[in-house]
C-alpha positions as CSV (number, residue, x, y, z in Angstrom):
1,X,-35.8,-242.8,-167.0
2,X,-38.5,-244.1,-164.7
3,X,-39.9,-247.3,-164.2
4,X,-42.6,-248.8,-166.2
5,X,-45.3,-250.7,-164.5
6,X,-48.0,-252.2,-166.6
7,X,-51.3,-253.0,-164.3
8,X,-53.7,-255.6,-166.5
9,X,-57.1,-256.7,-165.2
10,X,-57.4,-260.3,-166.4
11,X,-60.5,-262.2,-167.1
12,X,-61.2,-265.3,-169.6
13,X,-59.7,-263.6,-172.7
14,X,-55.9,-263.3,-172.2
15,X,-55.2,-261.8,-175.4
16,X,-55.8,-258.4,-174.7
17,X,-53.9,-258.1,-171.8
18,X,-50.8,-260.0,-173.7
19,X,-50.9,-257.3,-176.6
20,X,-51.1,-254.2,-174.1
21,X,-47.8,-255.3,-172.7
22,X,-46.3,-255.1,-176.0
23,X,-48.1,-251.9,-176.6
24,X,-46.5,-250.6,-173.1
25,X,-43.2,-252.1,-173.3
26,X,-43.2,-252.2,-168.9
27,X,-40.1,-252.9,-167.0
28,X,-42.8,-255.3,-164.9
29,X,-46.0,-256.9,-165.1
30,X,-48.8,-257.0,-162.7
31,X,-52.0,-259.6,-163.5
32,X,-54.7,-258.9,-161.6
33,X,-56.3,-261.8,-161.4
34,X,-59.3,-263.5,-159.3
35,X,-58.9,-267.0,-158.4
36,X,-61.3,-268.6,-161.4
37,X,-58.9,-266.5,-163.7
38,X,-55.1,-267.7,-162.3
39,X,-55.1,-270.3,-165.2
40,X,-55.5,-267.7,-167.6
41,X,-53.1,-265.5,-165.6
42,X,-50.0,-268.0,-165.1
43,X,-49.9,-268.6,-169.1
44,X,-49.7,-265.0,-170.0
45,X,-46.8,-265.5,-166.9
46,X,-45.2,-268.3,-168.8
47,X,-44.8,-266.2,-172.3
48,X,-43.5,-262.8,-170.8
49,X,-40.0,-261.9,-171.0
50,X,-40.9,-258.9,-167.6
51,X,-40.7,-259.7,-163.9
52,X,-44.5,-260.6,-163.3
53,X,-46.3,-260.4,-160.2
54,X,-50.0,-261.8,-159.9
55,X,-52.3,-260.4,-157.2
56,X,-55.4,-262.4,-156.6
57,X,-58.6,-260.6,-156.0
58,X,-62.1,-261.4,-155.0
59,X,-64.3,-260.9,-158.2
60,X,-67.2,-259.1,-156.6
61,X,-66.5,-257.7,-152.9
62,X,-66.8,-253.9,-153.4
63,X,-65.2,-252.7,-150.0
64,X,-62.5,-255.4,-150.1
65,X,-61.4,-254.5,-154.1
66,X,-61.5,-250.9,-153.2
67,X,-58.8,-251.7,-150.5
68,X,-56.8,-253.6,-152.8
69,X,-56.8,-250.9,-155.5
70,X,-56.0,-248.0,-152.9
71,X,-52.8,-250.2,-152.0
72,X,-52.0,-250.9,-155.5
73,X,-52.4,-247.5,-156.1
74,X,-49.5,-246.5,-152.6
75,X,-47.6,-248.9,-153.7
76,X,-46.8,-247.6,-157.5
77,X,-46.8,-244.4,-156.9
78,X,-43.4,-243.6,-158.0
79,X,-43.4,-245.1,-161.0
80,X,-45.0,-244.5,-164.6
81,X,-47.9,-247.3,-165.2
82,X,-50.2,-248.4,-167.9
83,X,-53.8,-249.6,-167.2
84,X,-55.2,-252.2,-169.1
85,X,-58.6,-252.7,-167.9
86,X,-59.9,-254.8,-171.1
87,X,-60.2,-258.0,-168.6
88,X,-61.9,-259.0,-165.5
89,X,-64.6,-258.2,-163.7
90,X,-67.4,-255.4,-164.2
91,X,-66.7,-254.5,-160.6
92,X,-62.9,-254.3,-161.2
93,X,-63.1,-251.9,-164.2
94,X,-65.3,-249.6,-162.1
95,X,-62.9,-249.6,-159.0
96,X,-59.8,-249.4,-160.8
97,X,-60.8,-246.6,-162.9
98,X,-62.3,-244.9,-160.1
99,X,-58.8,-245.2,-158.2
100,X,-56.3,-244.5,-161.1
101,X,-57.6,-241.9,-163.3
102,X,-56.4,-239.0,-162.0
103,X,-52.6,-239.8,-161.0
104,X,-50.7,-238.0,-163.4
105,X,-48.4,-240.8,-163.9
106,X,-50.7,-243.2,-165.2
107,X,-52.3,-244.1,-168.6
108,X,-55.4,-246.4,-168.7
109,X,-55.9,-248.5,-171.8
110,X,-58.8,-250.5,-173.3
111,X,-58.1,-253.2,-176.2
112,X,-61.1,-254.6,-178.1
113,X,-61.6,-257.5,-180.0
114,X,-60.7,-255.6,-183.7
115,X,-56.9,-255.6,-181.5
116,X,-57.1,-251.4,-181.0
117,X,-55.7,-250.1,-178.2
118,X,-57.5,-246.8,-176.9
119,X,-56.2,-244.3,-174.5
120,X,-58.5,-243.3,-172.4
121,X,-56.7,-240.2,-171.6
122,X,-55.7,-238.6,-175.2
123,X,-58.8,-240.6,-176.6
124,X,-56.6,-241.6,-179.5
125,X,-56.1,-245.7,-180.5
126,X,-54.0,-247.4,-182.4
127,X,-54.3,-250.7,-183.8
128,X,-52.2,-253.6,-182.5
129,X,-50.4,-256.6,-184.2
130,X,-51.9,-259.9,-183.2
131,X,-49.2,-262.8,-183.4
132,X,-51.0,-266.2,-183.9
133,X,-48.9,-268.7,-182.1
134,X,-48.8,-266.7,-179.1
135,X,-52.7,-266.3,-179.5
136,X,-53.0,-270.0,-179.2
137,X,-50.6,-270.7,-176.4
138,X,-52.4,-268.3,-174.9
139,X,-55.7,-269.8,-174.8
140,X,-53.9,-273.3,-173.6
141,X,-53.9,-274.5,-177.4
142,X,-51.3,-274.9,-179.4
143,X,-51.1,-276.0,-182.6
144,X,-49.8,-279.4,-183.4
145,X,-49.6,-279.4,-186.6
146,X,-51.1,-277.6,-189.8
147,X,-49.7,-277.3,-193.8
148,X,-49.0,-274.0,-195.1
149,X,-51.2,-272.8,-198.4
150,X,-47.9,-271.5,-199.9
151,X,-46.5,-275.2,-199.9
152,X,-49.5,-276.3,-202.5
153,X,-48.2,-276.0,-206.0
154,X,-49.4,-275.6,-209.6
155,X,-49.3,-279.2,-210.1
156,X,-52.1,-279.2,-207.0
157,X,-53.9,-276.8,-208.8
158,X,-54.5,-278.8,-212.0
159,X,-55.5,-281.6,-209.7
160,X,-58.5,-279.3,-208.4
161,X,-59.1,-278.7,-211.8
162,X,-59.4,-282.2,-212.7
163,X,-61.7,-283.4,-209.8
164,X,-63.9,-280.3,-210.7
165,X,-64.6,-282.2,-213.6
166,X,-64.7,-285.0,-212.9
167,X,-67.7,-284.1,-209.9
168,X,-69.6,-282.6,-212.6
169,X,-69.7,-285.7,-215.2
170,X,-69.8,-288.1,-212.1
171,X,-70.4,-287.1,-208.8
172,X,-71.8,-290.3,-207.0
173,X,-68.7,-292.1,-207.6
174,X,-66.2,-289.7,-206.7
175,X,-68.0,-289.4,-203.3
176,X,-68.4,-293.2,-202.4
177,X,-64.2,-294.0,-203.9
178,X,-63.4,-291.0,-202.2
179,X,-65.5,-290.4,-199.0
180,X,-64.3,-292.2,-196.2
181,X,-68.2,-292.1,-195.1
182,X,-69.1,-294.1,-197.7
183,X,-66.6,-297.1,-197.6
184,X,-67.3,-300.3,-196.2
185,X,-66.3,-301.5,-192.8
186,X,-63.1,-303.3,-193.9
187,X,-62.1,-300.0,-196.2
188,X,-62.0,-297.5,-193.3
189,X,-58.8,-296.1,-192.5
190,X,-57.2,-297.5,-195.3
191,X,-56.1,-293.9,-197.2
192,X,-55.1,-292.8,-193.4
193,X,-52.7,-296.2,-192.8
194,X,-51.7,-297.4,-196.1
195,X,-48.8,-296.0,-198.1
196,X,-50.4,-297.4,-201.2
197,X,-53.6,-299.2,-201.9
198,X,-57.0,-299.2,-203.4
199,X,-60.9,-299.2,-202.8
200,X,-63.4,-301.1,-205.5
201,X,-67.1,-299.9,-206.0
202,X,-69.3,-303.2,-206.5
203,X,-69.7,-301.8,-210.0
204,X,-65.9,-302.6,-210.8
205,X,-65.5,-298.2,-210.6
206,X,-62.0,-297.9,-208.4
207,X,-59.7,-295.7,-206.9
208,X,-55.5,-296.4,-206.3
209,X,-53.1,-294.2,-204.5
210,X,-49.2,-294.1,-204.2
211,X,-48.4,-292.2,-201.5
212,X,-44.6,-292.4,-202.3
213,X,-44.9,-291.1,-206.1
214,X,-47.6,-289.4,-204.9
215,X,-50.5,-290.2,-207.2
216,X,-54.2,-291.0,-207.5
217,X,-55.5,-293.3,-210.3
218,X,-59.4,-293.1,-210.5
219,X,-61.7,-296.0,-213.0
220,X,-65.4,-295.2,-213.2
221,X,-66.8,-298.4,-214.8
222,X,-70.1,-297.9,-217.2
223,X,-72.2,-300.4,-217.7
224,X,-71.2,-300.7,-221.3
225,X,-67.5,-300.1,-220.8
226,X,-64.6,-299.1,-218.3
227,X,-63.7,-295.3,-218.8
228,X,-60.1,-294.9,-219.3
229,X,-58.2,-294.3,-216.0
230,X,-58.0,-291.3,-215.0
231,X,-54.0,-290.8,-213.2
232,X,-53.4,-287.2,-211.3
233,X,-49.9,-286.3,-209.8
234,X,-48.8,-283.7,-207.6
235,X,-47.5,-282.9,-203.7
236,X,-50.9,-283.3,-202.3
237,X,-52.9,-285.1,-204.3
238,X,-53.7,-287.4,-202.1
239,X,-55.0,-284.7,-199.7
240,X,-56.9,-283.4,-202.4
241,X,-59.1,-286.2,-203.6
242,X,-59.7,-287.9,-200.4
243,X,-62.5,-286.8,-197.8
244,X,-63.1,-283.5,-200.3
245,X,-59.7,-282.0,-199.1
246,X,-59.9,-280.3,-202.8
247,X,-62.5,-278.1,-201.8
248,X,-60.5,-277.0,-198.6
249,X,-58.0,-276.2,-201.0
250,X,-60.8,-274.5,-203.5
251,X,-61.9,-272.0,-200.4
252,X,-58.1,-271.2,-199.6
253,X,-57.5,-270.0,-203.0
254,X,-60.5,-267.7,-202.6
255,X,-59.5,-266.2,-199.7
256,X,-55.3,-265.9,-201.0
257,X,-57.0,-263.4,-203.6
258,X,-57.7,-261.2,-200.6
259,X,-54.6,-258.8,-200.0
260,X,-55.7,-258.4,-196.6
261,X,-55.2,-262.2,-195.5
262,X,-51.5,-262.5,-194.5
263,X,-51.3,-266.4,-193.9
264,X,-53.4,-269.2,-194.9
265,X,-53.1,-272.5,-192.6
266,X,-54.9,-276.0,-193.5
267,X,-55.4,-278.7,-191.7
268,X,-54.7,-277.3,-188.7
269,X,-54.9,-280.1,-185.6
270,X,-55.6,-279.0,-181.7
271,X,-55.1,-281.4,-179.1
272,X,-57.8,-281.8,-177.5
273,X,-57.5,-279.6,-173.8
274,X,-57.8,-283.5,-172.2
275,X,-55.0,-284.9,-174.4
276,X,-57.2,-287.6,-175.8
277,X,-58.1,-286.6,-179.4
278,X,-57.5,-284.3,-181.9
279,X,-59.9,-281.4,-183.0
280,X,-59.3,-280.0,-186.6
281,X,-60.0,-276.7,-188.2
282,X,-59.7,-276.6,-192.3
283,X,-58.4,-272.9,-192.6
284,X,-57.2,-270.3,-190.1
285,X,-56.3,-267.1,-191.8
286,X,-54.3,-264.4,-190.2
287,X,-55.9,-261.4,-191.0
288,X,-52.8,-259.4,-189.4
289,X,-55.2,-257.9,-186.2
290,X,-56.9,-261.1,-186.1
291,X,-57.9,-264.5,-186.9
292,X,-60.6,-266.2,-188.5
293,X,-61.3,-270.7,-188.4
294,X,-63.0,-271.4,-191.6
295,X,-65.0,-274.9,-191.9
296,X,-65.4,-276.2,-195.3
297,X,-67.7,-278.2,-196.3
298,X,-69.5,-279.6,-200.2
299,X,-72.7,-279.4,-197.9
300,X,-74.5,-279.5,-194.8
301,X,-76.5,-283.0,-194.3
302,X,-76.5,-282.3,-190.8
303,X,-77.2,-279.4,-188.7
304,X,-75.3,-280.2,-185.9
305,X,-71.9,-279.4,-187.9
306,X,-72.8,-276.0,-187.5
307,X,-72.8,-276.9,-183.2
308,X,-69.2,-278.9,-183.9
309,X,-67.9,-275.4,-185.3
310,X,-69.0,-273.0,-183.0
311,X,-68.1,-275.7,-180.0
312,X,-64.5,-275.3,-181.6
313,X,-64.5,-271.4,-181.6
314,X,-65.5,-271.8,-178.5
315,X,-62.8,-273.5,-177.0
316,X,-59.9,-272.6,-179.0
317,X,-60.7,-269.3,-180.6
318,X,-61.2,-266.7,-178.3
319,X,-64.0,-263.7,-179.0
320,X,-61.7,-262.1,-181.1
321,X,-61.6,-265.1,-183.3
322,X,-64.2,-264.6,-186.4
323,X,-65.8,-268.0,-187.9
324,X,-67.1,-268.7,-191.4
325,X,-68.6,-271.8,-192.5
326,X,-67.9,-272.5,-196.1
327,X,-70.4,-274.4,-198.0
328,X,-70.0,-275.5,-202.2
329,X,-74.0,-276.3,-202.5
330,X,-76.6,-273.6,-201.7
331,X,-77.0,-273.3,-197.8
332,X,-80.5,-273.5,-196.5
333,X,-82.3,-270.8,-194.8
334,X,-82.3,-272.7,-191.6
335,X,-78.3,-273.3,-191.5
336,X,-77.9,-269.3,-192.3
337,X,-80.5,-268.7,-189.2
338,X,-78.1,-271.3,-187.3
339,X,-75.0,-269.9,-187.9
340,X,-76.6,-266.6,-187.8
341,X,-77.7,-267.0,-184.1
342,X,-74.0,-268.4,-182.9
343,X,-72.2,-265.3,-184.5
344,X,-70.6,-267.6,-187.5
345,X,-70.6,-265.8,-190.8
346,X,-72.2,-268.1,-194.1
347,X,-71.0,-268.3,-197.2
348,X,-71.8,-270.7,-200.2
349,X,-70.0,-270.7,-203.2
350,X,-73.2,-272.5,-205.2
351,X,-73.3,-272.8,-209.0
352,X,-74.6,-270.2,-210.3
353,X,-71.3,-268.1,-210.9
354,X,-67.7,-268.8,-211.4
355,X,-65.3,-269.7,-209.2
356,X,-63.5,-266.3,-209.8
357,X,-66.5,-264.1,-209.2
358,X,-67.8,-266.2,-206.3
359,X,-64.0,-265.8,-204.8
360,X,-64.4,-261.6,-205.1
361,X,-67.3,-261.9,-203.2
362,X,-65.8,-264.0,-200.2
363,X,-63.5,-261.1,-200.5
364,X,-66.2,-258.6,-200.1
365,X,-67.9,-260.3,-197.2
366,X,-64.5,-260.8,-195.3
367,X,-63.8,-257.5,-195.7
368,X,-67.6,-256.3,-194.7
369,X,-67.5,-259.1,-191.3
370,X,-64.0,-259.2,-190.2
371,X,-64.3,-255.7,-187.4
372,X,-68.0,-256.6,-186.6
373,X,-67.7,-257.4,-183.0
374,X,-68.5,-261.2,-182.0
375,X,-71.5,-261.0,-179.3
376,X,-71.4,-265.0,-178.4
């Protein structure tokens, strides 16, 4: 059996040129790479299991690519190679299809953002797995940590229930016990740092948690009377009624009703790329050929959330990567337009319908959006 070269043109998304190496299987790797590209080129180097060799290339010098290509070409002659060309430069894709496409013992590939790999020879594709942790070492960041939907439990689910209920028969003091926005000074941090302990409204209305039982204990004071307490139990309860984690939760069990979404991770933390801070994304859902970062939020009082999320795509996402921004109230017209014009799909849950008709059409819309290709 011949050798197996696999040739990759690599340009600021490295995912492509990762999953054409597992569509071609090479005995080696060459990136071709231009010298604002070697970042992206020495961490596809550090996941491959092949021999790798980079070659570094000007990005735009015509005569001196077409050289490089017609040695390329010389030097591979005796061996079968695959040619991804899904990276790089405009000029690169030209040259190297120009020099390649009519040796007999090479195959010249293209793999877009819906993860299909097309053949430019036999004009067939075929659509490739896309395997998340190596998708985010790939961009330079991994996760650090995240909680798996599949680890909430019934027990979390009648919590949602409960807060549900509660929001409707007493919404401003469920935000200010439960928002860390809302606390005083002297309160912040405390549900982040304190195993157990407990925040007073200046009505007398409080809120208790026990992170070792786990459980929540919530007293809305009337002005007639105190309400009896209201205790909720479960794993993450605690994650639930703080800093509207329940509606995090809420969104993931809409999209879990979608055979199509393989995994649902929450709370998933990046480091920052200069190791200072932490940048979180509610849900990523591994749609099997891709990813989508969902933000969730009750709503949007400011429109530069909508700039936070797509900065966050940005960096750690890829183009691939789909966005939705989740919202429970009705989202303005000018949000829609915002999220519209940075290629993030909108979606509010509102209150008009239930949550289980509401849920089918998240489906519908993830369904509709997921293959549309992102343009930003």
């Amino acid at each position: 059996m011949r050798k197996k070269v696999y040739i990759a043109l690599v340009g600021g998304q490295p995912l492509p040129v990762y999953q054409g190496v597992k569509y071609a299987e090479p005995d080696e790797v060459v990136l071709v790479c231009s010298q604002q590209t070697r970042e992206e080129a020495e961490r596809i180097c550090n996941i491959l299991k092949q021999e790798v060799r980079v070659v570094e290339l000007a990005p735009v010098r015509i005569s001196e690519i077409r050289k490089d290509c017609a040695v390329l070409k010389d030097e591979y002659q005796d061996v079968d190679i695959v040619l991804n060309v899904s990276g790089g430069t405009k000029v690169w894709t030209v040259l190297f299809y120009e020099t390649f496409r009519n040796l007999e013992n090479c195959k010249i590939i293209y793999v877009d953002q819906n993860s299909y790999c097309h053949d430019f020879q036999t004009a067939s594709s075929v659509q490739l797995e896309m395997e998340k942790d190596i998708h985010f070492k790939l961009y330079g960041t991994p996760l650090s940590s995240f909680v798996p939907f599949g680890e909430y439990t019934e027990e979390d689910h009648r919590v949602l229930n409960t807060i549900e209920r509660i929001r409707r028969n007493n919404i401003k003091d469920f935000n200010q016990l439960t928002i860390e926005a809302f606390y005083t000074k002297e309160d912040r941090n405390k549900v982040k740092t304190q195993q157990q302990g407990r925040i007073v409204l200046k009505n007398g209305s409080y809120v208790e948690w026990d992170k070792d039982v786990p459980t929540v204990v919530l007293v809305f004071q009337k002005p007639e009377n105190q309400e009896k307490p209201i205790v909720m139990s479960s794993p993450h309860v605690v994650d639930l009624v703080f800093n509207t984690g329940w509606f995090e939760y809420k969104t993931a069990r809409a999209f879990a009703m979608n055979p199509k979404v393989k995994e649902i991770r929450m709370n998933c933390i990046f480091k920052a790329k200069n190791h200072s801070d932490k940048n979180e994304v509610d849900l990523i859902l591994d749609m099997g050929n891709k990813l989508i970062f969902v933000e969730c939020k009750t709503q949007i009082y400011e429109k530069v959330a909508i700039d936070k999320f797509h900065s966050v795509l940005k960096n750690y996402a890829g183009m691939g990567t789909k966005g939705i921004f989740v919202t429970d109230a009705p989202m303005d017209e000018i949000s829609k337009e915002k999220c519209a014009n940075n290629d993030i799909i909108p979606f509010s849950f509102g209150w008009k319908k239930g949550f289980y008709a509401r849920a089918y059409d998240l489906q519908n819309l993830v369904n509709e959006q997921v293959s549309v290709i992102n343009k930003k």
